[in-house]
N, C-alpha and C positions, 0 to 999 in steps of 0.2 A: 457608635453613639453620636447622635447630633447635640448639638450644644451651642448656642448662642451667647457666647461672652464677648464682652467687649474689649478684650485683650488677654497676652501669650500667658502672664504671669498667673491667673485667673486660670485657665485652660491648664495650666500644666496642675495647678494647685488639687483641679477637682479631678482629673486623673493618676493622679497619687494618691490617694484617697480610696478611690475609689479600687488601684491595685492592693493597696493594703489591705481593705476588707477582703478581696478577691484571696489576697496570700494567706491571710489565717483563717479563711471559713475552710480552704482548700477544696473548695468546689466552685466550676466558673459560670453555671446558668442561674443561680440560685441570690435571692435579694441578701446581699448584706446587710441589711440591718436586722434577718436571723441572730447575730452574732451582739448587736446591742441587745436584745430582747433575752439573751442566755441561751441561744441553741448551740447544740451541737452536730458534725455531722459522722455518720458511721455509715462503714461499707460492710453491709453484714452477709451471712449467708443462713437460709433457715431450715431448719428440719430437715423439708422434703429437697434440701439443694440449691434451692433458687435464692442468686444472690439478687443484694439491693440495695439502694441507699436508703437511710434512716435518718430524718431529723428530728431531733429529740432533745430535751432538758436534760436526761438524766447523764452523768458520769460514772459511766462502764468503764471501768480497766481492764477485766480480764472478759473472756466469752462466758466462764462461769456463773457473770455477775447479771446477765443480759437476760432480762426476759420481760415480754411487750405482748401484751393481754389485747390491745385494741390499738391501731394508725390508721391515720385516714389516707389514702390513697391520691396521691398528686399525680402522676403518671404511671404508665407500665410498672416500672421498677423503684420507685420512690414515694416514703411514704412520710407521717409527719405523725411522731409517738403522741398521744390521746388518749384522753379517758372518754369510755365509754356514755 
């Protein structure tokens, strides 16, 4: 990341920050402000086997609890829980 501050203390401040969001979305390509807005992320596995990532609102604890009617597709394997 390029960044244009005008000094160290500034530069260190907005990469701590910016690790934080990184350390609790616990996923590193994906915007942290997911994470302000109440997503969550889950590395699921479905049906037919194909695993994948999932960002979602909902709060699933068990696999029991999990079921997702319609995601919109961000890449190959990652999708973003949606209603239809």
């Amino acid at each position: 990341m390029a960044l244009s501050v005008p000094n160290w203390p500034t530069l260190i401040f907005v990469y701590a920050i910016l690790s934080v969001f990184t350390y609790f979305s616990q996923a590193l390509y994906f915007n942290p402000l997911f994470l302000l807005y109440g997503y969550r992320f889950y590395s699921i596995r479905t049906i037919d086997g194909l695993e994948a990532f999932l960002i979602s609102k909902a709060d699933w604890r068990t696999p029991a609890q999990v079921y997702v009617k319609f995601a919109h597709r961000v890449n190959g394997f990652t999708f973003i829980h949606g209603k239809a």
